[in-house]
N, C-alpha and C positions, 0 to 999 in steps of 0.2 A: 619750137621752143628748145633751146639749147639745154644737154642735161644738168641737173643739177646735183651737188654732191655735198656731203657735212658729214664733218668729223666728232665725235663723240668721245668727249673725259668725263668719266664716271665715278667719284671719288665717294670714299666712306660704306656703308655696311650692305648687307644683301637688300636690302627694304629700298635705298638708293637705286640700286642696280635695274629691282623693278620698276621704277619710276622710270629710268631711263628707256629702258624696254617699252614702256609706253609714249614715252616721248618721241622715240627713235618709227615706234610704227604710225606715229600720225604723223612725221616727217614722208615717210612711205606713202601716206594721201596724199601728198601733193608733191609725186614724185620727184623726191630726195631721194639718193640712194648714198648707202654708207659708206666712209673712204676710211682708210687707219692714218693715208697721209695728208697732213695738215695742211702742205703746202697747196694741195688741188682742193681742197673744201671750198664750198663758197658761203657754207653755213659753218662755222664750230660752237657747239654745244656744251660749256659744263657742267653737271651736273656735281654740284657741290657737300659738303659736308661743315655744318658748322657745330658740332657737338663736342668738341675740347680743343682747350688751346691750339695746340698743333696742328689738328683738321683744318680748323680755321686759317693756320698760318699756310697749308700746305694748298687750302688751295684757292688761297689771294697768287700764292707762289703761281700756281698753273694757269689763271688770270690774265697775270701780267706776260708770262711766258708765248700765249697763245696770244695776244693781241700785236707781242712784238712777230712772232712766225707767222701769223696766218696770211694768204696772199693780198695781193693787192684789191680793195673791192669787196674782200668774204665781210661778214655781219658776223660779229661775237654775241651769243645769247650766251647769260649766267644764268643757271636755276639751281633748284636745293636749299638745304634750310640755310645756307649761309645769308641767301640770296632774302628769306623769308624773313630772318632773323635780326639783320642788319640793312634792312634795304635803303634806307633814306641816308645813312652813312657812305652806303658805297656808291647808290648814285650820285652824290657831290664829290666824293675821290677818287672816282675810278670812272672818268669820260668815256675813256677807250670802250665802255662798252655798250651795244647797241640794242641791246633789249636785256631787259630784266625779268627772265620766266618766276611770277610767283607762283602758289600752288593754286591759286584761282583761277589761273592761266591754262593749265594742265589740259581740262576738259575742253578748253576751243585753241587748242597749239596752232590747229593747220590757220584760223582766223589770224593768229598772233604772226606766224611765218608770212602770212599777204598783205601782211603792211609791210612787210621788207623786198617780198616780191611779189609785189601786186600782179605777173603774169603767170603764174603756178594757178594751175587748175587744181579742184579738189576731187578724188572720187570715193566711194565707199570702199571699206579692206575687207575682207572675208576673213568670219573668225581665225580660221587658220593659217592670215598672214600677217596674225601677230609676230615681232619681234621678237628674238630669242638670242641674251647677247653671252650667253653660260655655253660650254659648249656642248653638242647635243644630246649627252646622255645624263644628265641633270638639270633641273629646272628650281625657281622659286615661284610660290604661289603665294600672294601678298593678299592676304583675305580680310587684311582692319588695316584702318588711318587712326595713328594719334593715340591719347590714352588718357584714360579718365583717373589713372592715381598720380600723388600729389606729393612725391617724395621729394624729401626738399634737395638734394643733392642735382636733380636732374633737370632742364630745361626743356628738352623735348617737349612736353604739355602748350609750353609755352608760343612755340611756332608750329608745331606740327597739328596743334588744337585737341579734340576732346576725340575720343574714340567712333570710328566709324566703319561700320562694319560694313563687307559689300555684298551684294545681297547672293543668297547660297546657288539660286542655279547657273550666272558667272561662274561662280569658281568650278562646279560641277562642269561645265562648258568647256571650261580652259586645261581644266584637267585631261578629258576625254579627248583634248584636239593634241595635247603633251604625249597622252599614251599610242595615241595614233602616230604619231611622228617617232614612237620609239626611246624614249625619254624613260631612262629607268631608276633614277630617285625625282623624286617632289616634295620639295623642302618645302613649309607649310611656315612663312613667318608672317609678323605684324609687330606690335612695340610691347602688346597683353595679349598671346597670343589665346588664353586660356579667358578670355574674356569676350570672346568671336559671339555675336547676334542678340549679347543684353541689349543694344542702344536699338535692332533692327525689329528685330521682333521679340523684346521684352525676358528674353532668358538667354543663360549660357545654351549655345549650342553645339558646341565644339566635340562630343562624343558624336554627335550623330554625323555632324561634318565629315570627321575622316571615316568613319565607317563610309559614306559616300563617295568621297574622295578613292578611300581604298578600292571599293567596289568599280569605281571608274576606271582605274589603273591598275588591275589585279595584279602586274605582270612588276609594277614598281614598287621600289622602299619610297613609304612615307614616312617623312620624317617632320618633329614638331619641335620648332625652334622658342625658347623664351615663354615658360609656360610660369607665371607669378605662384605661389606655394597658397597663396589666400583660396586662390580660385580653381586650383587641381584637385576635383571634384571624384568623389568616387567612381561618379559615373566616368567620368573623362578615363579614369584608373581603367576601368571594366574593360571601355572600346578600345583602349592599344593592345589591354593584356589579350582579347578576345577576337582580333583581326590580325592574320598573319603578316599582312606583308606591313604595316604600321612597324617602324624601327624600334626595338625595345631601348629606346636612347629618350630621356629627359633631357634638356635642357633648361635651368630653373635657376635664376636671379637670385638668389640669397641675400647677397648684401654683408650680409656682418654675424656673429653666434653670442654676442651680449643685448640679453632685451632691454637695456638702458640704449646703448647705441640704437638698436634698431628701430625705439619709437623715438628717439632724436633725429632720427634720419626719414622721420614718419610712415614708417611702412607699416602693415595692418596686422606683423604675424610675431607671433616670442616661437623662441626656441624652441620649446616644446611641442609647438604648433608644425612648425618645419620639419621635427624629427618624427611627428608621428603621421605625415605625410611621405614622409621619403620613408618608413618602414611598410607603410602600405603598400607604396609603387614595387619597393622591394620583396613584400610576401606575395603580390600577385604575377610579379614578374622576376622570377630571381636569376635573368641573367641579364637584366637590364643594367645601362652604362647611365651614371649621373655627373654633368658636367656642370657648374656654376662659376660665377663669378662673383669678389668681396671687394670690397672699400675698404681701404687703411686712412686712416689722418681725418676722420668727418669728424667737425670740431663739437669739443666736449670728451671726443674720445681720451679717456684713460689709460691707463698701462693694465689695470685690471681688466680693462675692457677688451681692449687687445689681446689681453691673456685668455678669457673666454673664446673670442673666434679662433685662437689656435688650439683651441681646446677641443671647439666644435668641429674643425676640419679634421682634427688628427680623430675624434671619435667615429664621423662619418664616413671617413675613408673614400673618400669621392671621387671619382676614376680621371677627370677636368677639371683642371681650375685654372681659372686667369684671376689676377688681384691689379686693382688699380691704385692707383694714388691719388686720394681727394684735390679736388682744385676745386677753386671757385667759381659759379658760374655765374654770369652779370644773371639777375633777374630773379633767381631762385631762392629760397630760404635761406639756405644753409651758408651762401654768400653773405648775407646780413647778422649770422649767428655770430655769436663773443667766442669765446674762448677756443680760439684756434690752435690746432697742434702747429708746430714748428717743423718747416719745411724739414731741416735733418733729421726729425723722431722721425716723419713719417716717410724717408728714403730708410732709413736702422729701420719701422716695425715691416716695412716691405722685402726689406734684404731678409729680415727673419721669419716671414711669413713663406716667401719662393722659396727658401733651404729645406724648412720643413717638407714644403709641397714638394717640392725632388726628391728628395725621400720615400714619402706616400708615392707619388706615381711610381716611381722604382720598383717598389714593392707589389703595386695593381696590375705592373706588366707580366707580373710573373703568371697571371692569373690563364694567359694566353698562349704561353709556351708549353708546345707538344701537341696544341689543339687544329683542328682544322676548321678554318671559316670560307664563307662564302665573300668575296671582294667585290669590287668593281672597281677597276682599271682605270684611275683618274687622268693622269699623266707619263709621260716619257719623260725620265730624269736623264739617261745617259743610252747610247748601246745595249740592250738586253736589260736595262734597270726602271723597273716602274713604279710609280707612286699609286698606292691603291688604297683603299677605304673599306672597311669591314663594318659590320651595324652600326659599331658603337663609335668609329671618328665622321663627324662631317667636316665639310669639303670649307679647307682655310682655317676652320674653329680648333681642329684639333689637330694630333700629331697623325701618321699613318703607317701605312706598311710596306717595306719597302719589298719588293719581289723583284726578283732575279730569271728572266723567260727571254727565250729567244723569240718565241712565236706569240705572245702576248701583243693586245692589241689596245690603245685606250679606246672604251667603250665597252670593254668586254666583262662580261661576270665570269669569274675563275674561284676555283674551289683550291686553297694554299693552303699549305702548313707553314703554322708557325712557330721559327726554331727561336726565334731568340730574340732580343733586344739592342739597340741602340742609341744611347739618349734618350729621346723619348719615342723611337720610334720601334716597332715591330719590324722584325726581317720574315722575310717567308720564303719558301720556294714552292714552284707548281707539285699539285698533287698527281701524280701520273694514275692515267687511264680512265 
């Protein structure tokens, strides 16, 4: 049997990525093996994103893109929420393509691929020839599907379904096979990531998780992506503050600092709530990094209201922040809601919200000059210039550090000083000896 080969576009957030990764190794059952070039595929794969207009746009774009490139003969498979989201739309507009991977589909891919090539054998993979498409000194560890809260801004619920945990000695498994391979962060996401084992076994289990987790990987940072402020439970508090190699880095959805906005936008927590959860993370852990992300323009919003969330960032003093621009999503609440802000206010409260927040991080860098941290060596920017990651930035989310080494290697953990700042980034140079 002649070999066979498929190309892989991966578009939209790390949760995506893991999907792909499992998709990419049940192509590996019935040996496919990966190509970057399109034109020798006999499979192309993309693995899509349909979470805001532009993802959407961006990858009908790659769609169409790959059905004009791919060779003569190859089979285009579309998966992802695009695919999930819109599916009876795109298969009447979009012939070109030859399989529609839903997420039902997931669990028997290699079944789905032998109807395209009915002479592909299947055989079993050994844990440890799972797919790994990050490159090798960090991973993700996708431990829940979906999500049981119902905020009206967001559609995910809607394609991606109700939350579903995977069951713990998986991930304990997949971890152990990560730290064997040498894998020295393990990013630990999901959509609630602080919601891991209500649906499975009837409780939050997320403290004793990475305590395991940890224990499995002694040698790695773990890190905890998207942890919702309802369910950042003391105990959850205890196990980071109380496991070393657990990254003292929160990651935590906020949304908005007006509790009118915030139960407009139906989320379960007021300000208060929020502030006296993030003074907790911060008395048990005070050198921990907090990054979040807010909504401007979620209709109903006021100027007063708006005035609150800058009120709330500037008092939190938050070390990350991304701010989005509300848009409407077909399906969800807040698409059906009246009283919409006007596309201009909500480019003006966003242009005024990023000022401020440049500002604030300006001032949070300072926090880091003259000090020495421990890095890991993400990338090669230039000749002697590296891009590296210190506890508190993860990898694409944040800004990072930049160091200056002849003999630096990506992969490597390096102990830097850090002299100073640039935009948002940290400079460093090696610490000798």
């Amino acid at each position: 049997m002649p070999a066979r080969h498929a190309a892989l576009i991966s578009l939209g957030c790390s949760k995506n990525l893991a999907d792909s990764e499992d998709l990419i190794t049940a192509l590996k059952s019935v040996d496919f093996s990966l190509t970057k070039e399109l034109a020798q595929a006999d499979l192309v794969l993309i693995n899509t994103c349909g979470f805001i207009e532009a993802a959407k746009q961006e990858s009908i774009e790659h769609i169409l893109k790959a059905a004009d490139g791919r060779k003569e003969g190859a089979k285009l498979f579309v998966a992802g929420c695009l695919t999930e989201r819109y599916l009876a739309e795109l298969q009447e507009g979009m012939p070109e393509v030859d399989q529609w991977v839903t997420f039902k589909d997931y669990d028997r891919f290699p079944a789905v691929v032998k109807k395209h090539f009915p002479d592909v054998r299947t055989h079993r993979l050994r844990h440890d020839q799972r797919s790994q498409l990050t490159p090798p000194h960090f991973a993700y560890l996708k431990i829940a599907e979906g999500c049981d809260n119902t905020c009206n801004f967001c559609a995910i619920p809607l394609f991606r379904g109700k939350h579903k945990s995977r069951p713990k000695e998986d991930l304990i498994e997949q971890t152990r096979k990560y730290a064997g391979k040498g894998v020295k962060e393990i990013n630990l996401i999901s959509q609630h990531l602080d919601y891991y084992g209500q649906d499975l076994y009837g409780e939050k289990l997320l403290p004793s998780l990475i305590r395991e987790v940890a224990a499995a990987a002694p040698d790695a940072w773990i890190r905890l992506h998207y942890c919702y402020p309802n369910d950042f439970t003391d105990e959850l508090i205890a196990a980071m503050a109380e496991t070393p190699n657990v990254a003292r880095y929160v990651d935590m959805p906020i949304q908005h600092g007006s509790d009118r906005t915030l139960a407009q936008m139906g989320r379960r927590t007021t300000r208060a709530q929020i502030t006296d959860r993030l003074d907790k993370i911060r008395a048990a852990m005070p050198d921990v990094v907090l990054r979040s992300t807010f909504i401007v323009g979620f209709p109903g919003e006021r100027e007063e209201d708006f005035a609150e969330l800058l009120d709330f960032v500037k008092e939190q003093k938050l070390d990350s922040v991304g701010c989005f621009k509300y848009s409407d999503e077909e399906g969800t609440t807040g698409a059906k809601m009246p009283n919409k802000v006007p596309a201009e206010v909500i480019d003006e409260r966003h242009h005024r919200f990023m000022l401020q927040q440049k500002r604030l991080h300006k001032a949070k860098l300072k926090r880091w000059i003259g000090t020495e941290q421990k890095v890991l060596v993400d990338a090669q920017r230039d000749f002697g210039v590296f891009a590296c990651r210190h506890f508190g930035q993860a990898h694409e989310v944040d800004s990072v550090t930049v160091l200056e080494s002849e003999t630096a290697a990506v992969g490597d953990w390096l102990t830097v000083k850090i002299t100073g700042a640039k935009g948002y980034d940290l400079l460093a140079e090696p610490v000798k000896g």
